[in-house]
Wavefront OBJ file of the C-alpha trace (Angstrom):
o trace
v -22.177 -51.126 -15.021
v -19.839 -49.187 -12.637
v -18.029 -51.359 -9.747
v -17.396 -49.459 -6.758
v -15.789 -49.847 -3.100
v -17.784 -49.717 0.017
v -15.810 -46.495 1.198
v -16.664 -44.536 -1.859
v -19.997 -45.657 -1.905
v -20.395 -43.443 1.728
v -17.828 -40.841 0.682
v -20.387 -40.296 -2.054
v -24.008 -40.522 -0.810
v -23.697 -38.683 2.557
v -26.926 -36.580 2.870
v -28.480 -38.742 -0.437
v -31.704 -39.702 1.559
v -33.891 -37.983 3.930
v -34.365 -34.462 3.016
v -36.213 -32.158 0.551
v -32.963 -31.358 -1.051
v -32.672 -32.901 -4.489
v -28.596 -32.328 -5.342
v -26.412 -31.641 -2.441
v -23.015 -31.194 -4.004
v -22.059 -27.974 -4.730
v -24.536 -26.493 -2.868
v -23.075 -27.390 0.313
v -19.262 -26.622 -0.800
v -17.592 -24.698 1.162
v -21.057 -24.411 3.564
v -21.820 -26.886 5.957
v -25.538 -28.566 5.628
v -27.826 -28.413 8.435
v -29.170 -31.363 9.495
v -32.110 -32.382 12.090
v -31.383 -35.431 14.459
v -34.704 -37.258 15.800
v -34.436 -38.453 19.283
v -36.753 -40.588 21.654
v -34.697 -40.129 24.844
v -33.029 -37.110 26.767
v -29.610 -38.684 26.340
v -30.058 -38.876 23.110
v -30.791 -35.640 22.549
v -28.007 -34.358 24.525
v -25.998 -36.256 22.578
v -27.172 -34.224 19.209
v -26.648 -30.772 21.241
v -23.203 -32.179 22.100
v -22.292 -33.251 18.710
v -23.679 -29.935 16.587
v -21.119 -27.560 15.525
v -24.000 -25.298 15.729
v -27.309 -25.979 17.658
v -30.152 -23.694 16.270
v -33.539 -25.136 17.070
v -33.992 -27.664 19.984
v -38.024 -29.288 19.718
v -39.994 -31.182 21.904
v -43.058 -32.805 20.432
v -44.529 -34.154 23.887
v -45.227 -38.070 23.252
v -43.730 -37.729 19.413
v -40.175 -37.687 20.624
v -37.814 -34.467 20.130
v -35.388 -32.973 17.620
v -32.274 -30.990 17.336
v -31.651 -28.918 14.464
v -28.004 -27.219 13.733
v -25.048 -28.010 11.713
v -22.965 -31.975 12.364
v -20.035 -32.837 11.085
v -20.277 -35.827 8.732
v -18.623 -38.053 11.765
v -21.323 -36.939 14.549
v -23.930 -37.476 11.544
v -22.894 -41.370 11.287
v -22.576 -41.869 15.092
v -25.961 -40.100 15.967
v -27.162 -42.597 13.025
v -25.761 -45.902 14.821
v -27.170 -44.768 17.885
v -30.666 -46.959 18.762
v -32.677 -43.439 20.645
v -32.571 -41.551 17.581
v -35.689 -41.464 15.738
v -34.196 -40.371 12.471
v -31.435 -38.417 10.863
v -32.438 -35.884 7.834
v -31.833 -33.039 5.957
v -33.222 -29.324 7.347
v -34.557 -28.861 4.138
v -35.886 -25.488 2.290
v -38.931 -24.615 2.428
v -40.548 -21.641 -0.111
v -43.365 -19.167 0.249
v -46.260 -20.012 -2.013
v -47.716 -17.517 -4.816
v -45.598 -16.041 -6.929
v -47.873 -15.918 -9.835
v -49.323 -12.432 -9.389
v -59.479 -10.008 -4.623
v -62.490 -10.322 -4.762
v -62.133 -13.026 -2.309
v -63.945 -11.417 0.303
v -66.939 -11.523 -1.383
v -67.157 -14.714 -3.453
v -67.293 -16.840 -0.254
v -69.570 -14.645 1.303
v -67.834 -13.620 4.607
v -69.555 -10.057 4.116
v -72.897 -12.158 4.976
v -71.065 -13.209 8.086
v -69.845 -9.955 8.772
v -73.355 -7.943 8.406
v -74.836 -10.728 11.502
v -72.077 -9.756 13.394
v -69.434 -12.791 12.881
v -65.738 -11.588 12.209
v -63.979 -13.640 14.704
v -63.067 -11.418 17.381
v -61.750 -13.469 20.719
v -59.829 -15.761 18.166
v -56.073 -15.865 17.723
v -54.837 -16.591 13.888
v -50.594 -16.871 13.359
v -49.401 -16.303 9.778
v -46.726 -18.747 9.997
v -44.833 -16.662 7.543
v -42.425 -14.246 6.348
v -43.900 -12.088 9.304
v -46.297 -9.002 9.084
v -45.654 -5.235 8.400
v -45.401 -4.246 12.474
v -47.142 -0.558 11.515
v -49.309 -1.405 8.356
v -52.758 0.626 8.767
v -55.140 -2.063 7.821
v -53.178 -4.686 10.242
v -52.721 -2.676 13.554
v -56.216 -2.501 14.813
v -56.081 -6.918 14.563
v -52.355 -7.094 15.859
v -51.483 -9.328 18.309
v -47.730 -11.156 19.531
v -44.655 -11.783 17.029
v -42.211 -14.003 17.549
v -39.087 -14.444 15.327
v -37.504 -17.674 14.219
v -35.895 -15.684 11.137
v -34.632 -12.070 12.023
v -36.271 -9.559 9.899
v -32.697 -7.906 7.419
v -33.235 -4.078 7.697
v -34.194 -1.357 9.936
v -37.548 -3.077 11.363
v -38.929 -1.775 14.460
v -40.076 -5.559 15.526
v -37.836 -8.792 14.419
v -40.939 -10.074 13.238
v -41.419 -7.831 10.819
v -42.009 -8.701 6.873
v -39.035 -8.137 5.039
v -40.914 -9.687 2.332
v -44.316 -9.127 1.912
v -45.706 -12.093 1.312
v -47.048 -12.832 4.872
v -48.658 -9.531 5.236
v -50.218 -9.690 1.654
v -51.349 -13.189 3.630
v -52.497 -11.567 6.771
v -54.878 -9.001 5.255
v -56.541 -11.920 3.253
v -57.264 -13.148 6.742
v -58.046 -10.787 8.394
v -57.182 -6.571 7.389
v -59.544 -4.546 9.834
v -63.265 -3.585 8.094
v -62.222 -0.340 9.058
v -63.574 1.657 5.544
v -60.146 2.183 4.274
v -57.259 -0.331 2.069
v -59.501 -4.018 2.174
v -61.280 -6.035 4.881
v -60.324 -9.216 5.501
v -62.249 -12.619 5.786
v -62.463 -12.410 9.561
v -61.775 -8.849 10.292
v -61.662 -9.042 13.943
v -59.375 -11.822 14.929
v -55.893 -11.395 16.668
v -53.671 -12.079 14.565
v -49.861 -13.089 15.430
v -46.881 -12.596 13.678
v -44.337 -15.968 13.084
v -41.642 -15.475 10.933
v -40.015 -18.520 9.825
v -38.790 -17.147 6.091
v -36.680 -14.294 5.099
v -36.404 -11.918 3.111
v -36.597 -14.178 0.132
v -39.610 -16.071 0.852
v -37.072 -19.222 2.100
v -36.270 -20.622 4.961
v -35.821 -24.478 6.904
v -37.965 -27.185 7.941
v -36.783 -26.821 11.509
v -37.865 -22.821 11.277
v -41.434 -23.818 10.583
v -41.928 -26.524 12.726
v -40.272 -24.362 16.001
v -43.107 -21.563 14.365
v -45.566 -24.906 14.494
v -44.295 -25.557 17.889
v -44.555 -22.519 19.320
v -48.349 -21.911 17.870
v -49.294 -24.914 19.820
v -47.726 -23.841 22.928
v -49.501 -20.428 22.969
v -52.590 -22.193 22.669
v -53.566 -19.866 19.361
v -56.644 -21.448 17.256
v -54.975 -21.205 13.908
v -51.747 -21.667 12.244
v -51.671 -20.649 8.523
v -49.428 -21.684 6.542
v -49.132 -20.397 2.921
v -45.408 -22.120 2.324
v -44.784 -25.531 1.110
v -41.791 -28.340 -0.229
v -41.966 -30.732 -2.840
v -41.225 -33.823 -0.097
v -41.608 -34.045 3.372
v -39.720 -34.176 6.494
v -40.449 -36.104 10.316
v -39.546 -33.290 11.847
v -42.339 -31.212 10.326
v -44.813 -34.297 10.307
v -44.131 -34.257 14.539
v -44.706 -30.798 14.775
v -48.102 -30.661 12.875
v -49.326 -33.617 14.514
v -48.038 -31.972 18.035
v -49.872 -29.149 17.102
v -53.579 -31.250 15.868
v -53.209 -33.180 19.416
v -53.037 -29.576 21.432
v -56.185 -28.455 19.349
v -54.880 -26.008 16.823
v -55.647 -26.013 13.117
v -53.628 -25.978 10.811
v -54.252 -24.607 7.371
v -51.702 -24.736 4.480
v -50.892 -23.583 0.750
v -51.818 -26.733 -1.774
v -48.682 -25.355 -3.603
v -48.248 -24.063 -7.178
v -46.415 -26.309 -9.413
v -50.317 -28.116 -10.939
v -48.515 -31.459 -9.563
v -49.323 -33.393 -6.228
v -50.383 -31.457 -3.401
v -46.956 -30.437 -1.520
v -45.935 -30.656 2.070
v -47.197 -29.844 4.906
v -50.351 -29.645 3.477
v -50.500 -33.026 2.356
v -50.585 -33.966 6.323
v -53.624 -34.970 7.754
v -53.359 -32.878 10.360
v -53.553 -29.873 8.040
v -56.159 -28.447 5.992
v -54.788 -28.218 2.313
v -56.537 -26.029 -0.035
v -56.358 -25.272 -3.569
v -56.932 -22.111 -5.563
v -59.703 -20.769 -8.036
v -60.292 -17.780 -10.146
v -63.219 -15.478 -10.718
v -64.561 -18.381 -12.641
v -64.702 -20.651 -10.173
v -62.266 -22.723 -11.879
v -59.003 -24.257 -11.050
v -55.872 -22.631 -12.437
v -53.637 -25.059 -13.955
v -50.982 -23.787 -11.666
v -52.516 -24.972 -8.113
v -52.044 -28.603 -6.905
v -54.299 -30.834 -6.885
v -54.774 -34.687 -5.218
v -56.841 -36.189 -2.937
v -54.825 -34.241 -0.238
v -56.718 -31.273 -1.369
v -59.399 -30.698 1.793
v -60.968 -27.305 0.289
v -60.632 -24.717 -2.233
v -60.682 -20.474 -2.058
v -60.118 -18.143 -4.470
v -56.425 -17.547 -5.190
v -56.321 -15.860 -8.344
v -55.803 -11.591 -8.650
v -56.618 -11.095 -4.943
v -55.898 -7.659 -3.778
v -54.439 -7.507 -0.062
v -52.015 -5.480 2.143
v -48.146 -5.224 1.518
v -45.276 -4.841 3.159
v -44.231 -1.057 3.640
v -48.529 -0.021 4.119
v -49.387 -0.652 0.650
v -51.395 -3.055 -1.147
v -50.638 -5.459 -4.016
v -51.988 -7.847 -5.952
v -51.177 -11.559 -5.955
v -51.811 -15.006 -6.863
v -51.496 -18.484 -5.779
v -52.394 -21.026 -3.404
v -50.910 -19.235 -1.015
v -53.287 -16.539 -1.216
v -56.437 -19.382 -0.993
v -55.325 -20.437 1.797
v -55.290 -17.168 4.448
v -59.394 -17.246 3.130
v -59.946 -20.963 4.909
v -57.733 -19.760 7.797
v -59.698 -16.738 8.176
v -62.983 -18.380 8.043
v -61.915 -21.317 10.781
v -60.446 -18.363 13.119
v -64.306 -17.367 13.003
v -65.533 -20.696 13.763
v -63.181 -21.358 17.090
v -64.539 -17.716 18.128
v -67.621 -19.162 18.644
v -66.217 -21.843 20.582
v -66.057 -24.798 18.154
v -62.978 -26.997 18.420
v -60.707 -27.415 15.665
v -61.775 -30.483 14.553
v -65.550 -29.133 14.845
v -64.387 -26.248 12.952
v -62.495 -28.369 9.849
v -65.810 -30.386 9.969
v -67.949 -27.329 9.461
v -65.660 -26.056 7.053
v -65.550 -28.782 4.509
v -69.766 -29.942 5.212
v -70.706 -26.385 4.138
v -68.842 -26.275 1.399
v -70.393 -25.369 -2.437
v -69.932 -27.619 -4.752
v -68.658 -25.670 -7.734
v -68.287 -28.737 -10.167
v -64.975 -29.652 -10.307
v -63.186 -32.845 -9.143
v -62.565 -33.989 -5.474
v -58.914 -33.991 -6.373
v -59.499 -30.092 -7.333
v -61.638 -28.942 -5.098
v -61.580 -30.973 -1.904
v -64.971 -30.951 -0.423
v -65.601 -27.968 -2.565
v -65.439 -23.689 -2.438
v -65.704 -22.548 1.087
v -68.784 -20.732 1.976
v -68.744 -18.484 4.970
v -71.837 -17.942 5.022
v -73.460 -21.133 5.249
v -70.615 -22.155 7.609
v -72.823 -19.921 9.883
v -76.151 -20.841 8.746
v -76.732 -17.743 6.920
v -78.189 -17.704 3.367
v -76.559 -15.122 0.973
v -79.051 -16.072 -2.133
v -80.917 -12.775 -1.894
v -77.897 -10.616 -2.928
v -78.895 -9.408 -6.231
v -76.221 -6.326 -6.758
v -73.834 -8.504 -8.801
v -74.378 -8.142 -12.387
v -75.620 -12.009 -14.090
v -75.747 -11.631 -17.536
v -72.992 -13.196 -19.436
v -71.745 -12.039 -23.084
v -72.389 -13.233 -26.258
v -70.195 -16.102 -27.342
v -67.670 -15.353 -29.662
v -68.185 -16.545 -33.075
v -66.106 -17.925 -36.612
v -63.239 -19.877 -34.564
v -60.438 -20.725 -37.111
v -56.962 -21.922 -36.919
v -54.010 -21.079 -38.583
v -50.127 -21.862 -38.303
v -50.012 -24.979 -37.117
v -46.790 -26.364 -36.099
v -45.828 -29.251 -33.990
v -46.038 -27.425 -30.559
v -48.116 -24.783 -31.116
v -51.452 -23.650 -33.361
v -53.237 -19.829 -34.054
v -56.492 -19.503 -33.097
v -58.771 -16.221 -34.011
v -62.159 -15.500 -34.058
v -64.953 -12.802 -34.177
v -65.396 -10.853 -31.145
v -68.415 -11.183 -28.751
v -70.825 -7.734 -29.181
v -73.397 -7.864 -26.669
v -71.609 -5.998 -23.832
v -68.169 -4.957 -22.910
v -65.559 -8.528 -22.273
v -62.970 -7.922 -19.751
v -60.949 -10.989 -21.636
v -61.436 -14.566 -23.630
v -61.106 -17.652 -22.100
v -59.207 -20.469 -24.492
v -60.797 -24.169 -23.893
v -58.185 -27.115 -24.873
v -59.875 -30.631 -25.061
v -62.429 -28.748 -22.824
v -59.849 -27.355 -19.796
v -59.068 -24.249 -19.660
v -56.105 -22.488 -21.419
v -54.296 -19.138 -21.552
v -56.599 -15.849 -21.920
v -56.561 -13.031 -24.095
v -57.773 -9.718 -24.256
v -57.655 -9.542 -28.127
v -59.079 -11.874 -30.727
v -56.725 -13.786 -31.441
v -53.588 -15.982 -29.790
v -51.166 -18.734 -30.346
v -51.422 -21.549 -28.049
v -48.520 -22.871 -27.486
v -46.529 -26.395 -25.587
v -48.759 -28.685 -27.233
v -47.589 -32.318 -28.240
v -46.405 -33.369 -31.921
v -48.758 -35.328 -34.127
v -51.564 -34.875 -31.268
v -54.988 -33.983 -32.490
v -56.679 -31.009 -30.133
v -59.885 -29.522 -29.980
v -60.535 -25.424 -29.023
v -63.660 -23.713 -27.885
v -63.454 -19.541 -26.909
v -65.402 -18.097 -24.284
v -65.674 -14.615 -23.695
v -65.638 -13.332 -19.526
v -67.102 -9.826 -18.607
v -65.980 -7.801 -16.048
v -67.748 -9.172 -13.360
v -66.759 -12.875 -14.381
v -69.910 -13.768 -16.750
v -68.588 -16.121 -19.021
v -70.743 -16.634 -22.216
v -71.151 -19.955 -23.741
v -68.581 -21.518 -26.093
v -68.151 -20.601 -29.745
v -67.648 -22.989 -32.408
v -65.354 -25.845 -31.975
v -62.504 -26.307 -34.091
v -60.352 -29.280 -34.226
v -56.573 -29.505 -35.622
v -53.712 -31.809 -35.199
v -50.300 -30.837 -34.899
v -47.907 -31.449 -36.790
v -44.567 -34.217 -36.465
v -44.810 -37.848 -35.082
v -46.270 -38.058 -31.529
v -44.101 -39.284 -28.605
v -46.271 -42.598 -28.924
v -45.112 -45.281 -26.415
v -41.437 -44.446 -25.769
v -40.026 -47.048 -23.054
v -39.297 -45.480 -19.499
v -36.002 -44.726 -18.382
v -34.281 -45.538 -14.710
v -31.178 -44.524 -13.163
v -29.545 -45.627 -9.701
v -27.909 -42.239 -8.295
v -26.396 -43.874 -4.990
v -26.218 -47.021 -3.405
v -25.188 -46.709 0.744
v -24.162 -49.547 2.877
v -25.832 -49.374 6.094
v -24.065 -51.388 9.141
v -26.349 -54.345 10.163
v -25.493 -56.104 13.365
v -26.897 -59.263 12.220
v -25.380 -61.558 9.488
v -26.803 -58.921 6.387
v -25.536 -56.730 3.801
v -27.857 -53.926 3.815
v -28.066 -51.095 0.945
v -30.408 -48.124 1.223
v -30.469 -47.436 -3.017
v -31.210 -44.624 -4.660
v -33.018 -44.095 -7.966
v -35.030 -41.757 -10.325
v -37.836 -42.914 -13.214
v -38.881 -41.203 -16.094
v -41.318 -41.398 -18.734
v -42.076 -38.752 -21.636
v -45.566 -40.259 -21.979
v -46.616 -39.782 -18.418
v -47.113 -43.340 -18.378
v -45.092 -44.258 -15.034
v -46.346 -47.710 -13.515
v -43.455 -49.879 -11.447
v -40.278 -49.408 -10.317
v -38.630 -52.720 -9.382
v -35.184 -53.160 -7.724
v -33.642 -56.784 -7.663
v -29.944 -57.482 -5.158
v -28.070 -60.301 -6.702
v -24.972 -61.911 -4.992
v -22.507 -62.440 -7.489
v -20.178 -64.414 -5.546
v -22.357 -67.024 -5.004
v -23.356 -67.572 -8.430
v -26.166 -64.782 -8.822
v -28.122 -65.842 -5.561
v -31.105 -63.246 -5.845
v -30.937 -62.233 -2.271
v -33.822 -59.393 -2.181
v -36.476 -57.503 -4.696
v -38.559 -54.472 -3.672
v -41.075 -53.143 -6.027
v -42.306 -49.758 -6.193
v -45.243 -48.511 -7.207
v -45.193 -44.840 -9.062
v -46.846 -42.220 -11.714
v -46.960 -39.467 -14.138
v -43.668 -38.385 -15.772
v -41.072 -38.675 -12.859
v -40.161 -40.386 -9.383
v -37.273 -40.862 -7.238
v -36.882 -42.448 -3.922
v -34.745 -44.448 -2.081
v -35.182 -48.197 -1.273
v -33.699 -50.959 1.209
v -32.706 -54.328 0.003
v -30.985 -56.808 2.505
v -28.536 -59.564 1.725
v -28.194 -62.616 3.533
v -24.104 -63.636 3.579
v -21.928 -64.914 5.863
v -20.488 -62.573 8.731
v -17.119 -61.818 7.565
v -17.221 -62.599 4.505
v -16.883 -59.969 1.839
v -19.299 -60.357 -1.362
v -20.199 -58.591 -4.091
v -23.682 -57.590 -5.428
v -25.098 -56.522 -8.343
v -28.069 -54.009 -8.160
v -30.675 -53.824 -11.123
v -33.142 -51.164 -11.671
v -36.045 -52.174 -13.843
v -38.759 -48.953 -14.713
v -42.563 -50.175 -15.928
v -44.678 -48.173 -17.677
v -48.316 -48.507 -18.187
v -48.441 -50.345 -21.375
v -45.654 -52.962 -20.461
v -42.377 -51.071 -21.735
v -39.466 -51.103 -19.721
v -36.115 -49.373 -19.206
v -34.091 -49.669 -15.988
v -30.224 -49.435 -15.009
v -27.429 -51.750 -12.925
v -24.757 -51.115 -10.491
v -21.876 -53.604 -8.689
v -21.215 -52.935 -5.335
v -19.372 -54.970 -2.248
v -19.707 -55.151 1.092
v -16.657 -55.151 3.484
v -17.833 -58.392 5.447
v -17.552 -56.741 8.952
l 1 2 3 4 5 6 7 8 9 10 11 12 13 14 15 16 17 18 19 20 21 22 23 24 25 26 27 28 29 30 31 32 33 34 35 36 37 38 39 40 41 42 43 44 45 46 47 48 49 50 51 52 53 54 55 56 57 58 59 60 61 62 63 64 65 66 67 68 69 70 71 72 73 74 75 76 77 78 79 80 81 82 83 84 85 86 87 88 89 90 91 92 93 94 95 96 97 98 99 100 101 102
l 103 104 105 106 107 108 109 110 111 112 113 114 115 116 117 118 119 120 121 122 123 124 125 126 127 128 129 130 131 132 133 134 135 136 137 138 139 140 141 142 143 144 145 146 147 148 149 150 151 152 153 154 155 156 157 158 159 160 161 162 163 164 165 166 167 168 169 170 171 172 173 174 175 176 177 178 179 180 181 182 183 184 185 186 187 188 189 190 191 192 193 194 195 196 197 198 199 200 201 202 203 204 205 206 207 208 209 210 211 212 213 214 215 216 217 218 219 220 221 222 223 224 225 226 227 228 229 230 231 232 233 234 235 236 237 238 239 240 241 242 243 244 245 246 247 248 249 250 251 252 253 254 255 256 257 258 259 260 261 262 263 264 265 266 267 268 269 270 271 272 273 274 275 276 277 278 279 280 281 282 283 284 285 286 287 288 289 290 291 292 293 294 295 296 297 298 299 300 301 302 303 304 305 306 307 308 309 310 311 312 313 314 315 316 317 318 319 320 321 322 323 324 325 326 327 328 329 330 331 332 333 334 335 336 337 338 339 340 341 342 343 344 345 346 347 348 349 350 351 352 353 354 355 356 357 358 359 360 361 362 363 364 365 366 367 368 369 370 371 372 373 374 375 376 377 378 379 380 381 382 383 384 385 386 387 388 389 390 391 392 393 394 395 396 397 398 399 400 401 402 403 404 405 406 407 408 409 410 411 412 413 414 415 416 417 418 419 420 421 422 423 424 425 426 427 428 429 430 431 432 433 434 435 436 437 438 439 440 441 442 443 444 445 446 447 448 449 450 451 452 453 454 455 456 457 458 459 460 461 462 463 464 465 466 467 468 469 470 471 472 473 474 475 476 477 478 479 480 481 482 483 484 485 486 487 488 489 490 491 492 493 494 495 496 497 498 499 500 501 502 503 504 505 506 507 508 509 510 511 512 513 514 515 516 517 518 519 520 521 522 523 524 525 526 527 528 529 530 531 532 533 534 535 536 537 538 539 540 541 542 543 544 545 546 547 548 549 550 551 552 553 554 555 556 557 558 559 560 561 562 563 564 565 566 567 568 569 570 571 572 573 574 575 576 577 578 579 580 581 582 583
């Protein structure tokens, strides 16, 4: 238990709350943090201009409210807080391109059925909200509409917009590369498309970047904003500027992200379409996120797309999914339907490919029937699948890891093998035999082999085999809790009021409650205010008010315990002493 003054209590958690940023310590020495200031007024927000060292984005969300991103001093940070017309204070967090796990795309939602009736979107308007788009690329040109810079291209560029990256134009030809005979076509094909470039050259960038890119989407009046970029929290200031965008009918379509944990922001909106990425297999790679945020899935796995510099490459992750749905719904609005008309039509013609809601939304998208149009008569694509592999064994089993080999499948050439663990799918091989590895001590597993042809046939599954690893499992090990921070807010009234911060952890996955509990110690341990929490999986942070009831004044102290719940009734937790200054 650590006691601790008031003043080094704020010294300490300045910029602790509000953000994306997990640790802001060193990486703000020396470099001031840029902050974005909510406001509900015009004085207000001439009051953040005023007080920013630097000003870089000012936004207007209509009815939301507006913000003003830049650079504060940590003085004009705690009088814009104190100040009743602002909306909120928080970090400009980063934000990442999607899909750096290196298509067929095209084909396995059946835009080419669109495209053969005459449907590739032409009259739409589509911005890759992005890293921008190669300015000169051959398979972009014929489509290319407006750019508009929020991050300067670093280089010799011929447009500020340009991709200095090549992630957004790997995401642009996805969407929409001309059907021109030469590199790839594109979901669409035919749809304007519009250059916003809110990352650089790194694939990074700032909350305020993409929601100025978000804002200025809306303002053009374009159909479609996609998004294949994401954070592991979210912000207001990008919440405001997708729901500004939903109420001034565009659609928004993001990147599920690629960590396999909850689906991350902004896709997790409502206002945005999330999707989620398969392979040739129509399965989910344990990569993409998944959640009942997830509205649809598209193949994101090995698709081959434009590049920055005119060439191709091939890439995947979510973020690659996602240009597919954007494409398609850039179709849709060229026929006139609405954006909500078009998300409607979007997830109701969906195919149902068998996997969870919380995988695949409302399911694969399906161009095709989107339109009406029934693609069940192509019979060009080879059906038969392999033999199964046969005479599964296991050898070297150690507490993280077992060998598997077996007898290789014979009817027909297999492109690779598909490893099944507890029936999900594992790592592949091209050879007969691999060692699967980060598996759990003293944990009994069961493995199945599949073998996958070229054309993404999968044969049945050979013989199972069941081993357990070796070592004690982790059983039911009791949670842990820490309090990283606890901030004393001023309260006009007669309160103490502490914003505290805190992580959980549990190795079993087994997270349940967190529970915080503000005792006054100088009135005899008065419990003055619990707040419980509820969480899951391995880890959780998060910040939480208690308010104490005291004398005005009068200076107390407090004690602050942290109490972490698992599933099966273990508990860990933490405790801090703090006072109040009794102003």
């Amino acid at each position: 238990m650590t006691r601790i003054s008031r003043r080094k209590f704020l010294a300490g958690a300045t910029l602790g709350v509000g953000g994306l940023v997990t640790g802001t310590g060193a990486a703000t020495a020396g470099r001031p943090q840029r902050h974005v200031v909510g406001t509900r007024t015009a004085a207000a927000t001439r009051a953040a201009e005023r007080a920013a060292t630097t000003v870089h984005h000012t936004l207007d969300f209509g009815g939301i409210g507006q913000a003003v991103a830049g650079v504060f001093s940590a003085a004009a940070i705690t009088n814009l807080r104190r100040r009743p017309d602002v909306r909120y204070v928080e970090v400009d967090a980063p934000v990442h391109a999607i899909g750096q796990t290196v298509p067929w795309g095209v084909d396995r939602v059946d835009a080419e059925v669109a495209h053969a009736s005459g449907e590739t979107g032409s009259g739409a308007n589509l911005a890759i909200i992005d890293t921008g788009i190669d300015s000169d690329h051959p398979d972009l040109v014929g489509n290319l509409g407006d750019g508009v810079a929020f991050v300067t291209a670093r280089g010799r560029y011929a447009q500020p917009w340009d991709d200095d990256d090549g992630h957004g134009t790997h995401c642009a030809g996805i969407a929409d590369a001309v059907d021109d005979s030469n590199g790839v076509v594109g979901v669409a094909g035919g749809t304007t498309l519009h250059a916003v470039k809110v990352l650089d050259k790194r694939g990074s960038g700032y909350t305020s970047d993409v929601a100025a890119g978000i804002e200025y989407v809306a303002d053009q009046g374009w159909d479609v904003g996609s998004m294949s970029l994401g954070a592991s929290a979210g912000t207001q200031t990008l919440q405001d500027a997708c729901t500004y965008a939903a109420n001034l009918g565009t659609l928004l379509v993001a990147a599920a992200g690629n960590s396999g944990g909850a689906v991350e922001y902004p896709a997790t909106y409502d206002t945005v379409v999330a999707v989620s990425a398969t392979d040739e297999n129509d399965r989910l790679p344990n990569w993409s996120c998944r959640g009942p945020a997830v509205d649809l899935a598209a193949p994101g796995v090995d698709i081959y797309s434009t590049y920055a510099g005119g060439g191709y490459a091939t890439l995947s992750g979510t973020s690659m999914a996602c240009p597919h749905v954007s494409g398609a719904a850039a179709m849709l609005m060229a026929t006139g339907q609405t954006a909500s008309q078009a998300r409607s039509t979007l997830t109701s013609s969906a195919e149902d490919v068998g996997l969870s809601s919380n995988e695949q939304g409302a399911g694969l998208l399906d161009v095709a029937t989107a339109f009406g149009l029934d693609s069940s008569d192509d019979l060009s694509v080879d059906t038969t699948a392999p033999s199964a592999p046969s005479n599964l064994s296991t050898s070297g089993v150690t507490d993280t890891s077992v060998d598997l080999a077996w007898d290789a499948s014979t009817s027909k050439d297999v492109d690779h093998y598909q490893v099944y663990v507890d029936g999900s799918a594992g790592p592949t091989t091209a050879v007969t035999s691999i060692t699967v590895s980060g598996l759990s001590a003293g944990t009994s597993y069961t493995f199945t082999v599949t073998a996958v042809d070229g054309a993404g046939n999968e044969s049945g599954a050979s013989n199972a085999v069941t081993v357990t690893t070796t070592g004690t499992s982790a059983g039911n090990a009791a949670p842990t809790g820490t309090i990283t921070g606890v901030t004393e807010i001023d309260d006009p009234s007669p309160h103490a009021t502490f914003d505290v911060a805190w992580t959980a952890s549990d190795v079993d996955g087994n997270l349940s409650t967190v529970t915080l509990t503000l005792t006054d110690d100088t009135t005899s341990g008065t419990r003055e205010a619990t707040s419980s929490t509820a969480v899951g999986g391995s880890s959780a942070s998060g910040t939480t008010s208690l308010k104490a009831h005291k004398d005005e004044g009068t200076g107390h102290s407090y004690t602050v315990q942290l109490t972490v719940t698992d599933g099966s009734g273990s508990t860990g937790g933490d405790s801090t002493t703090t006072t109040e200054d009794g102003q």
